[in-house]
MARTORBA-591204 format. One record per residue (C-alpha): residue number from 1; chain; x, y, z. Coordinates in steps of 0.25 Angstrom, whole numbers, plus 5000, padded with zeros to 4 digits. Layout:
! MARTORBA-591204
(NUM, A, (X, Y, Z))
...
! end
This chain:
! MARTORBA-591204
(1, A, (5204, 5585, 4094))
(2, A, (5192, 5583, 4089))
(3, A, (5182, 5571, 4093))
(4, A, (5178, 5563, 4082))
(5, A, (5162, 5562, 4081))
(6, A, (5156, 5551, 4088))
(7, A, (5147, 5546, 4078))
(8, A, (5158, 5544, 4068))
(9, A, (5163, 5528, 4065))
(10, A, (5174, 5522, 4062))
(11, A, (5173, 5521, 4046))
(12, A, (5174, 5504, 4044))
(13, A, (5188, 5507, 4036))
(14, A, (5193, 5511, 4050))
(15, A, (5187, 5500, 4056))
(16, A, (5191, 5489, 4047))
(17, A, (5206, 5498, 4049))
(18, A, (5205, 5495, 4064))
(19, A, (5202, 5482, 4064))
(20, A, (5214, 5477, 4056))
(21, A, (5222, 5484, 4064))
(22, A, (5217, 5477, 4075))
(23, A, (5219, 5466, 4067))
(24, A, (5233, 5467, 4063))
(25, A, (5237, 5472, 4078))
(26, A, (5233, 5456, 4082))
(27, A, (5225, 5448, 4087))
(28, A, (5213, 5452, 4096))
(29, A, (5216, 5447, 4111))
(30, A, (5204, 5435, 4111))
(31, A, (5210, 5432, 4098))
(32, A, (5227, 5432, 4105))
(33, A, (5220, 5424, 4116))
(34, A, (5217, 5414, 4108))
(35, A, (5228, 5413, 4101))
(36, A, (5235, 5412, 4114))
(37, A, (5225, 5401, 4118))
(38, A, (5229, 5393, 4107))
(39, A, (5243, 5395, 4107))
(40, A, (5243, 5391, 4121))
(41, A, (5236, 5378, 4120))
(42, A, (5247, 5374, 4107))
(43, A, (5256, 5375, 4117))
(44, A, (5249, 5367, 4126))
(45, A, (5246, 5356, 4117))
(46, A, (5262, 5356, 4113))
(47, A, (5268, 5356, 4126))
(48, A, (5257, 5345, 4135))
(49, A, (5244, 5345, 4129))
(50, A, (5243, 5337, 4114))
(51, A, (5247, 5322, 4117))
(52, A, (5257, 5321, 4113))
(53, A, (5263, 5334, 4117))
(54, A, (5269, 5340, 4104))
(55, A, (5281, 5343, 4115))
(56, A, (5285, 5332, 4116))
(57, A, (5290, 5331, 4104))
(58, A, (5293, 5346, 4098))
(59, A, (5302, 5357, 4102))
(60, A, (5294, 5368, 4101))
(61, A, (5299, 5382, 4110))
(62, A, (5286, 5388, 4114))
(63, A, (5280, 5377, 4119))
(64, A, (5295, 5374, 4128))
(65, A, (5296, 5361, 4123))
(66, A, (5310, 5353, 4116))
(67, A, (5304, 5339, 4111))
(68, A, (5312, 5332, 4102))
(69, A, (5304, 5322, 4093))
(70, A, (5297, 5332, 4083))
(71, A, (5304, 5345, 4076))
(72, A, (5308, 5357, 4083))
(73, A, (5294, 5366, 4081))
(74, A, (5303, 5379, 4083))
(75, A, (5311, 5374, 4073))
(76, A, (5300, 5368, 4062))
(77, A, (5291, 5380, 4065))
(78, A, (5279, 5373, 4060))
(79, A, (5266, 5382, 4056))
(80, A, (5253, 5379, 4060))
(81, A, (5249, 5372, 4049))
(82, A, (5259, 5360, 4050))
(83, A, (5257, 5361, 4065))
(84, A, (5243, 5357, 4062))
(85, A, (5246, 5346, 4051))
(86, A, (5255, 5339, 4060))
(87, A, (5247, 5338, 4071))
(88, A, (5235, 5333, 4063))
(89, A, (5242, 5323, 4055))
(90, A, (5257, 5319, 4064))
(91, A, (5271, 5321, 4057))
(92, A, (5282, 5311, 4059))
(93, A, (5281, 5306, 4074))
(94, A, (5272, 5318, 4077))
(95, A, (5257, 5310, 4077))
(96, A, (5243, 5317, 4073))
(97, A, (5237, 5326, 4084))
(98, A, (5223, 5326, 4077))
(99, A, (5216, 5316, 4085))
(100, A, (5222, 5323, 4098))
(101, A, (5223, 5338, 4095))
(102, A, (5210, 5345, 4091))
(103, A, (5211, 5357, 4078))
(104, A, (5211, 5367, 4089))
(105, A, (5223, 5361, 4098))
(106, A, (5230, 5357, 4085))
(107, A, (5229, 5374, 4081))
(108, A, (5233, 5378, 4093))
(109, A, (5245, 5368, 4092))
(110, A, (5248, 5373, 4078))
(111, A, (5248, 5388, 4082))
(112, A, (5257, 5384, 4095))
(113, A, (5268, 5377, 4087))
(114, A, (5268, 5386, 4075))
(115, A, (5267, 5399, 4081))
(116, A, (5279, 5394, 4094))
(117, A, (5288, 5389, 4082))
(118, A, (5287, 5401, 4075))
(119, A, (5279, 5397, 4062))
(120, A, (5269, 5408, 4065))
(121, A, (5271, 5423, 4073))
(122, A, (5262, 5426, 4081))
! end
């Protein structure tokens, strides 16, 4: 078998080739970590940590709680984006989180809820 020659490089076609699939295989670790991280902190906002907890009131599997006020998340399967909406602005009963959730604790809440309902796959 012969050795290929050490002064040859990769071509960038081959580069830019191994790179998406890379890409496409997933996320890098620092990046799965902090998905994690953020997905972890939701569900700490929605089982103790926003006040009031979003537990209290929502069932919601993944985050092991049965509350009976607001609707069924496994059931409404909410995106994201609503998620964020209606923490910003309340809905029905539910009030405003903006002056008590910062942009960062309301994404991770909104990934957390959507992703454990099964609006999005991981």
């Amino acid at each position: 078998m012969a050795r290929p020659d050490p002064g040859m490089r990769p071509s960038p076609a081959g580069l830019r080739l191994t790179l998406l699939a890379l890409l496409a295989a997933g996320l890098s670790p620092a990046a799965q970590a902090a998905e994690d991280a953020q997905l972890q902190r939701g569900r700490e906002l929605f089982t103790a940590k926003a006040t009031p907890a979003c537990a209290v009131c929502h069932t919601l599997a993944a985050a092991g709680s049965s509350g009976e006020i607001g609707p069924v998340l496994d059931e409404l399967k909410p995106d994201a984006a609503r998620v964020r909406r209606v923490l910003q602005s309340g809905l029905g009963v539910m009030p405003s989180y903006a002056g008590k959730l910062d942009a960062a604790d309301m994404e991770a809440l909104a990934q957390f809820v959507s992703r454990s309902a099964g609006s999005v796959k991981p």
